[in-house]
TIKEGU-295754 format. One line per field, with one value per residue (C-alpha): residue number from 1; residue in one letter; x, y, z negated. Coordinates in nm, 2 decimals, always signed. Layout:
BEGIN
miro = NUM / ...
kevex = a / ...
c1 = X / ...
c2 = Y / ...
c3 = Z / ...
This chain:
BEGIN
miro = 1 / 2 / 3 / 4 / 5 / 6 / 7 / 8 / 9 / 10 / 11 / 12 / 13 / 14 / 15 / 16 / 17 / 18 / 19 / 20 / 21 / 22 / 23 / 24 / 25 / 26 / 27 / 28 / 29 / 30 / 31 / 32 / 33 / 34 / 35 / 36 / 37 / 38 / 39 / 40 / 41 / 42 / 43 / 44 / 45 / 46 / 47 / 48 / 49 / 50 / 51 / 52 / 53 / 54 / 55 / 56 / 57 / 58 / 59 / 60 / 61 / 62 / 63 / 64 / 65 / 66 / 67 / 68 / 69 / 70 / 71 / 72 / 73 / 74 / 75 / 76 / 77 / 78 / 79 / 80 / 81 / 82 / 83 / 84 / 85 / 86 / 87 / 88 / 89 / 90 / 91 / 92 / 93 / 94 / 95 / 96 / 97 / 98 / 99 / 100 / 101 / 102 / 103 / 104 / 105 / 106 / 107 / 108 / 109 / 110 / 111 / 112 / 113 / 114 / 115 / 116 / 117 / 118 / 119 / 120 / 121 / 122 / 123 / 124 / 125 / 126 / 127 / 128 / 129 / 130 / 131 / 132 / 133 / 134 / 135 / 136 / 137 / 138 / 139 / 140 / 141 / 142 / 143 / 144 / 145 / 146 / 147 / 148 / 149 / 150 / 151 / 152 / 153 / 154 / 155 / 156 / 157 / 158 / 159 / 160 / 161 / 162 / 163 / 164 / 165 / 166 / 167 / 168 / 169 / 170 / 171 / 172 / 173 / 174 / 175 / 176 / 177 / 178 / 179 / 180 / 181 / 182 / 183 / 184 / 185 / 186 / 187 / 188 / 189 / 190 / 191 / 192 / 193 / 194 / 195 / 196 / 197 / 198 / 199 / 200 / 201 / 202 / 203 / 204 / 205 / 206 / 207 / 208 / 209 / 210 / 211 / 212 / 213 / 214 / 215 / 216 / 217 / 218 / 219 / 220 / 221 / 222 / 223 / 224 / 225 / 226 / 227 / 228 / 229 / 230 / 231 / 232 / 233 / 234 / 235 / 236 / 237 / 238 / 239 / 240 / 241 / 242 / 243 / 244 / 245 / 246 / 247 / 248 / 249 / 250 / 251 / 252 / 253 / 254 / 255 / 256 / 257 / 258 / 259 / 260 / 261 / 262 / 263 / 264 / 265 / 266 / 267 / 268 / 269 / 270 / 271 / 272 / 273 / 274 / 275 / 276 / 277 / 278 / 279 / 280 / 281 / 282 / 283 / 284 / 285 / 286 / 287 / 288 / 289 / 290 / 291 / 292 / 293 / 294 / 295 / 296 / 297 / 298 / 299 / 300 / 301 / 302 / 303 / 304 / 305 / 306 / 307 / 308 / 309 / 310 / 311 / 312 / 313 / 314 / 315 / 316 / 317 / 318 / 319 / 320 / 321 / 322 / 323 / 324 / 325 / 326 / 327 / 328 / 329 / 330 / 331 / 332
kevex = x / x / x / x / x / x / x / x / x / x / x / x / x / x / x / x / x / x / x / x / x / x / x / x / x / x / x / x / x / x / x / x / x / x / x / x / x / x / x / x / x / x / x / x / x / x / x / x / x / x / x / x / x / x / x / x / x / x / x / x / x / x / x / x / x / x / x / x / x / x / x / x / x / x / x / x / x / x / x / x / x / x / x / x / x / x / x / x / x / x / x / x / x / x / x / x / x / x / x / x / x / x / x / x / x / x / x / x / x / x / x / x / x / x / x / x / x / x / x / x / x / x / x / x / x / x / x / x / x / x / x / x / x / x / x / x / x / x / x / x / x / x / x / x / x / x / x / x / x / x / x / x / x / x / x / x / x / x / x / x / x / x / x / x / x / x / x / x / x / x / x / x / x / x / x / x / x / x / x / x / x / x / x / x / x / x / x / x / x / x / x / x / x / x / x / x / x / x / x / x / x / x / x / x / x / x / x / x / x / x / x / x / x / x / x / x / x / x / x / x / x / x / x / x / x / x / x / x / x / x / x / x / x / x / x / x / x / x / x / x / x / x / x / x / x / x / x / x / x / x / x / x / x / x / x / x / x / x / x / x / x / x / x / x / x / x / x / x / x / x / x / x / x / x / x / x / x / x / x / x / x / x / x / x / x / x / x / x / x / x / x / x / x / x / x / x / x / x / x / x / x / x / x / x / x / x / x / x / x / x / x / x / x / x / x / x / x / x / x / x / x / x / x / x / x / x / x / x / x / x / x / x
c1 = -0.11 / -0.07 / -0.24 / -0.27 / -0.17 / -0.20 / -0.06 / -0.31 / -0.22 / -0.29 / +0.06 / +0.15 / -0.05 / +0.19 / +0.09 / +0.25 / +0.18 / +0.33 / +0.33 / +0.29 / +0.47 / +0.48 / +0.49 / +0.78 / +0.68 / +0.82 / +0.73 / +0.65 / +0.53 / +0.57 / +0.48 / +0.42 / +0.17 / +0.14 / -0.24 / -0.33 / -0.29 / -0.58 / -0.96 / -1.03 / -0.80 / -0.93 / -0.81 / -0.45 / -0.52 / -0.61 / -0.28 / -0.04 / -0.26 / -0.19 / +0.20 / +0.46 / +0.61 / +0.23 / +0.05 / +0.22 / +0.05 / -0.23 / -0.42 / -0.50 / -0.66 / -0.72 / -0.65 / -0.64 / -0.55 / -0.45 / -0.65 / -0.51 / -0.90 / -1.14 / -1.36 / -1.69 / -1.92 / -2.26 / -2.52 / -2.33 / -1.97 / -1.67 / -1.68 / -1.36 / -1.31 / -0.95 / -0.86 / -0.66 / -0.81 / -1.13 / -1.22 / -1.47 / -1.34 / -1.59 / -1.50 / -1.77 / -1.71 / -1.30 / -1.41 / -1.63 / -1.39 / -1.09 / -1.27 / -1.18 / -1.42 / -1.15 / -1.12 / -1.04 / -1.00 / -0.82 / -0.74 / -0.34 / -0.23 / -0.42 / -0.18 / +0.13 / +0.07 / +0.02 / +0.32 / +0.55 / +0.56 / +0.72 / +1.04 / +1.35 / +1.58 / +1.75 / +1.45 / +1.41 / +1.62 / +1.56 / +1.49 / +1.43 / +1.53 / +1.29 / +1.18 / +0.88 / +0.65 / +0.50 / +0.13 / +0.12 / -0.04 / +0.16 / +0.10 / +0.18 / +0.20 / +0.33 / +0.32 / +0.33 / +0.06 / -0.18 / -0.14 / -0.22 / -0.21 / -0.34 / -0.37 / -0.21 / -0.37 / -0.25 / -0.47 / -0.41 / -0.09 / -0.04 / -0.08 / -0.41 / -0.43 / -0.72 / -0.74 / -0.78 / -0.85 / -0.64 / -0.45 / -0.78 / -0.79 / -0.78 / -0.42 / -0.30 / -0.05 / +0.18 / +0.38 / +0.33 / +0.46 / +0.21 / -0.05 / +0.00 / +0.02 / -0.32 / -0.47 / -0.31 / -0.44 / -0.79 / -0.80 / -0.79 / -0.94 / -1.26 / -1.11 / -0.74 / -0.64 / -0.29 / -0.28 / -0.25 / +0.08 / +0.23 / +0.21 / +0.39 / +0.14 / +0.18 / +0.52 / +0.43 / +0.20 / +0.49 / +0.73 / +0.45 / +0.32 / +0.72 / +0.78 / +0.43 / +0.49 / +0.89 / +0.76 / +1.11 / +1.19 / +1.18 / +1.46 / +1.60 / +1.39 / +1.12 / +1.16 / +1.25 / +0.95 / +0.76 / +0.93 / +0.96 / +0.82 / +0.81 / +0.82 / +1.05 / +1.27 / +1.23 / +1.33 / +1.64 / +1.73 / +1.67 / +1.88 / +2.15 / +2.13 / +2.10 / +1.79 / +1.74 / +1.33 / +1.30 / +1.55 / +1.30 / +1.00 / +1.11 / +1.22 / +0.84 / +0.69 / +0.95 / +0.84 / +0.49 / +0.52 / +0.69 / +0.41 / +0.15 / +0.32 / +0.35 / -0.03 / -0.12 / +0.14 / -0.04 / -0.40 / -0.30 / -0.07 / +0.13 / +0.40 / +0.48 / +0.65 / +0.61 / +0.66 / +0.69 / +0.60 / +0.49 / +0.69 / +0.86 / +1.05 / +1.32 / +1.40 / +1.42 / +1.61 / +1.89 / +1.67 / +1.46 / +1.78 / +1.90 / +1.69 / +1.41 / +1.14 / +1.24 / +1.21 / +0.85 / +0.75 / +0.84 / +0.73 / +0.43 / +0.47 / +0.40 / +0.34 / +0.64 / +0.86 / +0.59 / +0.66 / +1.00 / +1.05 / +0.83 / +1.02 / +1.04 / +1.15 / +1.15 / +1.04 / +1.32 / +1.12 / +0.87 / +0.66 / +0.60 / +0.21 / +0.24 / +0.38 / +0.08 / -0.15 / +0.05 / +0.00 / -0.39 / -0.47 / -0.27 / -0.47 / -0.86
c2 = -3.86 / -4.24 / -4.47 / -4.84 / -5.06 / -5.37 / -5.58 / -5.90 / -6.19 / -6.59 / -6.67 / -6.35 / -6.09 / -5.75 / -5.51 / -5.18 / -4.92 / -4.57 / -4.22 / -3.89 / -3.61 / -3.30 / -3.58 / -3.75 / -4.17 / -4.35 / -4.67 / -4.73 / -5.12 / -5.36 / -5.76 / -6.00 / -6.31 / -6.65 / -6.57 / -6.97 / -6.98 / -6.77 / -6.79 / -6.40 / -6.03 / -5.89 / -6.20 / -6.09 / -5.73 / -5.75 / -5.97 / -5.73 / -5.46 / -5.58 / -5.68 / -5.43 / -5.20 / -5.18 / -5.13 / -4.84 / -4.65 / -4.53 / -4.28 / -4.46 / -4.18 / -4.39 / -4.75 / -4.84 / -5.25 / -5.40 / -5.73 / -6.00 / -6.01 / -5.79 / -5.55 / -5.48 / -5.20 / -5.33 / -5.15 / -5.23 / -5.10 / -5.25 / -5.63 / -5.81 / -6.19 / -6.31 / -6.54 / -6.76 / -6.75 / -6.86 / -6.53 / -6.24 / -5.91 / -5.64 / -5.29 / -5.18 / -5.44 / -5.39 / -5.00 / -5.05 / -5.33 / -5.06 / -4.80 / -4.60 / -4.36 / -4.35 / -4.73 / -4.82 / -5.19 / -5.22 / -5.49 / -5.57 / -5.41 / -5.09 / -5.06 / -5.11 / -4.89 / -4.61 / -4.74 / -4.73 / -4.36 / -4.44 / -4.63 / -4.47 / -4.55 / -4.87 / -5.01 / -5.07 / -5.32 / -5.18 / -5.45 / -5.16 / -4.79 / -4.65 / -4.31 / -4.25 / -4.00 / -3.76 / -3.84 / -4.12 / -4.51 / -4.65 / -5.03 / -5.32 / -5.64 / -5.94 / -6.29 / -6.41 / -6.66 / -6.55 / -6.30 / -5.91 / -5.62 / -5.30 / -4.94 / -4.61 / -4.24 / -3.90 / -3.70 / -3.33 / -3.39 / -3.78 / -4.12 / -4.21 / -4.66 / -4.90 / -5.20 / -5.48 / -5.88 / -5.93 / -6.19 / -6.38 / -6.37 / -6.59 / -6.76 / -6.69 / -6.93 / -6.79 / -7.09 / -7.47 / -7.57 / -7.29 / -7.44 / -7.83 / -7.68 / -7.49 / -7.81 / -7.99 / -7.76 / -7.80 / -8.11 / -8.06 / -7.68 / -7.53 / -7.22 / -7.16 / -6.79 / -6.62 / -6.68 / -7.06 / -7.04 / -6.72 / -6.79 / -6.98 / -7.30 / -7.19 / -7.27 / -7.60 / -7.66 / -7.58 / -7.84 / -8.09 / -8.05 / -8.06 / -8.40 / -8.54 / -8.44 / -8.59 / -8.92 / -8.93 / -9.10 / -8.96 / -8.74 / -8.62 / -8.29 / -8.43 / -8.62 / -8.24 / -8.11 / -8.35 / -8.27 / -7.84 / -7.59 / -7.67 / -7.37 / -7.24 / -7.63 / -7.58 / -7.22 / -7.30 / -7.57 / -7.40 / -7.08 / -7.30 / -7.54 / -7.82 / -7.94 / -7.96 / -7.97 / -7.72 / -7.49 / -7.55 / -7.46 / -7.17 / -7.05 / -7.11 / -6.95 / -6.60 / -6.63 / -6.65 / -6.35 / -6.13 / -6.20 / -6.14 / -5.77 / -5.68 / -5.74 / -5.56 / -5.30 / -5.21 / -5.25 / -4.96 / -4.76 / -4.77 / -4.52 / -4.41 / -4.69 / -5.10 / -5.24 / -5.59 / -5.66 / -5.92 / -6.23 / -6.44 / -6.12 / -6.04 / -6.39 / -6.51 / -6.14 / -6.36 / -6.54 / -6.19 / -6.02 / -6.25 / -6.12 / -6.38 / -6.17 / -5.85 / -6.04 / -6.22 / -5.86 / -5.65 / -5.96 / -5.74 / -5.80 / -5.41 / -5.28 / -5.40 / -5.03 / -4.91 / -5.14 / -5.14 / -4.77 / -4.83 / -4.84 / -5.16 / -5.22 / -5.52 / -5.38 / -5.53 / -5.39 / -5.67 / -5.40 / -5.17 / -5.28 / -5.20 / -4.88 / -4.79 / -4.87 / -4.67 / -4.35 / -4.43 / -4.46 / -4.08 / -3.93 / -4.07
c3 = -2.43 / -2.49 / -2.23 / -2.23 / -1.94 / -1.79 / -1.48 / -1.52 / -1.30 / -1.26 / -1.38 / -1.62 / -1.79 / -1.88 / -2.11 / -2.23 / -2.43 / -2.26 / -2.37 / -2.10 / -2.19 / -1.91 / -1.64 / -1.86 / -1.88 / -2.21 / -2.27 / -2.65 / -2.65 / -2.40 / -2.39 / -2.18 / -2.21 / -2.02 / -1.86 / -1.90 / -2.27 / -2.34 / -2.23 / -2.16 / -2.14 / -2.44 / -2.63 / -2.52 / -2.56 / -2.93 / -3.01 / -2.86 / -3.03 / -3.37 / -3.30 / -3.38 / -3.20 / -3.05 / -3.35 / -3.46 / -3.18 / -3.36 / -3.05 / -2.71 / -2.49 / -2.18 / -2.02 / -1.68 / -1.58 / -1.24 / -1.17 / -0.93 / -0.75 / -0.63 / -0.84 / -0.84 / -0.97 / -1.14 / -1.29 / -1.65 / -1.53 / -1.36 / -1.29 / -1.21 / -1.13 / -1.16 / -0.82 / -0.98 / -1.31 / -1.47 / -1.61 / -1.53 / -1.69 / -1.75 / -1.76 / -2.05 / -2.26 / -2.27 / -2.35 / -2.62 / -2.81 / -2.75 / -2.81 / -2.55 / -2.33 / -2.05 / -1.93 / -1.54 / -1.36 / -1.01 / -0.78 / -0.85 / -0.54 / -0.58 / -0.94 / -0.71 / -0.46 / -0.73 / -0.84 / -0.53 / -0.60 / -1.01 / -0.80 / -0.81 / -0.45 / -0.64 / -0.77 / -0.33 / -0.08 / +0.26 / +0.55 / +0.85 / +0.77 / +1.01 / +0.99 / +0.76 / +0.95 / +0.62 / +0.46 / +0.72 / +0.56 / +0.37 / +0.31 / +0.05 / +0.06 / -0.19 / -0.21 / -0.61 / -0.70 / -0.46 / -0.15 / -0.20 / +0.01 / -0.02 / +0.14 / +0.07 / +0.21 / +0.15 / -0.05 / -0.10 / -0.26 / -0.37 / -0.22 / -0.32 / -0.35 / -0.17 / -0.30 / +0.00 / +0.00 / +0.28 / +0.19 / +0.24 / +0.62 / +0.82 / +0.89 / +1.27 / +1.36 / +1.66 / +1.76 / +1.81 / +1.48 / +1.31 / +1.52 / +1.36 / +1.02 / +1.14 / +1.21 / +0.92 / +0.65 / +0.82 / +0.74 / +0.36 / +0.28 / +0.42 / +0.50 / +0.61 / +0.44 / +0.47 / +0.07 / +0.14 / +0.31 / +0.13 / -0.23 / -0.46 / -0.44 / -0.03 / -0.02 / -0.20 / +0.06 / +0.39 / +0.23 / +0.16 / +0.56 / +0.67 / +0.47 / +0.56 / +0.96 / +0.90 / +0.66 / +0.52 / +0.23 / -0.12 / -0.21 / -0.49 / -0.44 / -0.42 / -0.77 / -0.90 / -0.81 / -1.03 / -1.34 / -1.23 / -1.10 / -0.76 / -0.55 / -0.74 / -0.70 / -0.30 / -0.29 / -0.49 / -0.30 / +0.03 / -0.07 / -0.21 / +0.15 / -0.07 / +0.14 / +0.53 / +0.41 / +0.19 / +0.42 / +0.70 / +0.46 / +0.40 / +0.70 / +0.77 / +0.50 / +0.56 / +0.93 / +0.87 / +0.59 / +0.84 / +1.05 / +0.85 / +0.74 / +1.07 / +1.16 / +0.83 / +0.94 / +1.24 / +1.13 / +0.92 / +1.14 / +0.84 / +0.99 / +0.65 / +0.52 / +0.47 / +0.07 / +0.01 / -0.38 / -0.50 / -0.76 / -0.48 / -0.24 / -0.49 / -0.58 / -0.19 / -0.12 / +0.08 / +0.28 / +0.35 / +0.46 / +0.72 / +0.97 / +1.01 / +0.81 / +1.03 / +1.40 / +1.27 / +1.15 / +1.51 / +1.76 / +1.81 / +2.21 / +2.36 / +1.95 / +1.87 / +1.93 / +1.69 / +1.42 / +1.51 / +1.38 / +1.08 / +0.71 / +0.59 / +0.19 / -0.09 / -0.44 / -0.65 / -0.97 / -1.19 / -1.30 / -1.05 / -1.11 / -1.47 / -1.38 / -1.13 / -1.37 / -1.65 / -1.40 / -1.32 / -1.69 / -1.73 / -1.45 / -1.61
């Protein structure tokens, strides 16, 4: 069977054409868009439909697409509305364009969970080896444009996903410096979510509070940022040790990530294993291996032997979403 895929986010949208063959995966078409140069998914959808190798595949049987935002079930069908895009996606609509009787949406996260299970060992950089008690929760969580997380439960015999909005929460600072960027962030947003600190605009948001609490004067990163992407100028220049700033900021932003997986960790019990995915892990691996992510995630006070012995790994794969998908879309 041929399926149709799709890892839709703020930033990028990924779409792949995949044949199942006796649980053999082969990708046949694969491409990937910039989501803010068109006005709408199916837009995007029909273009890769009609460029080659992708229009060669004459019979989709099914489609399945991770959304980065939550989905809702209408009267009409699936409803998704992307966070950090203007766009509603609707199920029924996508189906009847394509053509397809077997159509699915799912939050992003729910897509990766589904495909944790697709990675092979060096697709994985491992933060705590643990010991992964069988069928126990697993959990995911990435920081990319926004913040996801989501839920994995043994069914019968597979992981089955849950898509969460956790990164949505409310922030919980846990030291004094935590508690002035608390109070600073008030100041500007209505509501203070994990998402605003641990995403790429979140790290954006650290350096700006470090340099506004510092007042120094303007710096040659700071004149960077203008002209690049930004988080991606202060992660360089912290991992490089180019900038005492942008080194502070994201020491913040690893601590408060850490955190944050280790309070998702144990709202879960997730004894079967922790996954950080997401865009910003792999290309901060360093900085997440030096022991800083690990001590934020296990300060967990009389939890923290619990956490302590949970599995704790980076998914160094891009499209480990895409992959998910490409498995929910075989299984409709």
């Amino acid at each position: 069977m041929q399926v149709l895929a799709g890892d839709i986010g703020g930033t990028k949208v990924l779409l792949q054409i995949a044949e199942f063959d006796k649980g053999n995966y082969q990708v046949k078409a694969e491409q990937r868009f910039a989501s803010n140069a068109y006005d709408g998914l199916l837009p995007i959808i029909q273009e890769f439909l009609r460029t080659p190798p992708a229009r060669t595949s004459i019979s989709l049987d099914s489609a399945c697409f991770g959304i980065a935002g939550p989905i809702s079930e209408t009267p009409t069908g699936q409803l998704a509305r992307v966070t950090n895009l203007p766009w509603e996606v609707k199920g029924a609509v996508l189906a009847r364009e394509l053509k397809l009787s077997k159509l699915r949406l799912m939050n992003d996260f729910q897509a990766i969970g589904y495909g944790i299970e697709a990675l092979d060992p060096q697709d994985l950089a491992v933060l705590q080896e643990g010991e992964a008690v069988p069928h126990a929760p697993r959990i995911v969580i990435g920081a990319g444009t926004g913040l996801g997380q989501g839920l994995l439960i043994w069914q019968g015999d597979h992981y089955e996903a849950i898509a969460t909005e956790g990164g949505h929460v409310d922030f919980g600072p846990t030291d004094a410096l935590q508690m002035e960027l608390l109070q600073y962030l008030k100041k500007k947003l209505n509501h203070v979510s994990y998402e605003r600190v641990l995403s790429g605009s979140g790290l954006v948001t650290l350096y700006n509070f470090l340099h506004d609490r510092e007042a120094p004067t303007s710096s040659d990163l700071t004149e960077a940022m203008k002209t690049g992407d930004p988080a991606a100028v202060i992660s360089d220049a912290a991992l490089k040790g180019k900038d005492a700033l942008a080194i502070q900021a994201l020491d913040l932003f690893v601590t408060i990530y850490g955190a944050q997986a280790g309070n998702f960790a144990l709202s879960c019990l997730a004894e079967g294993g922790v996954y950080i995915a997401g865009g910003i892990a792999p290309k901060i691996i360093d900085k997440l291996t030096d022991g800083t992510f690990m001590r934020a995630f296990t300060s967990k006070g009389r939890m923290s032997s619990l956490v302590q012995a949970m599995p704790v790994k980076v998914v160094m794969n891009p499209k480990v979403g895409l992959m998910g998908a490409a498995l929910a879309a075989s299984r409709l």
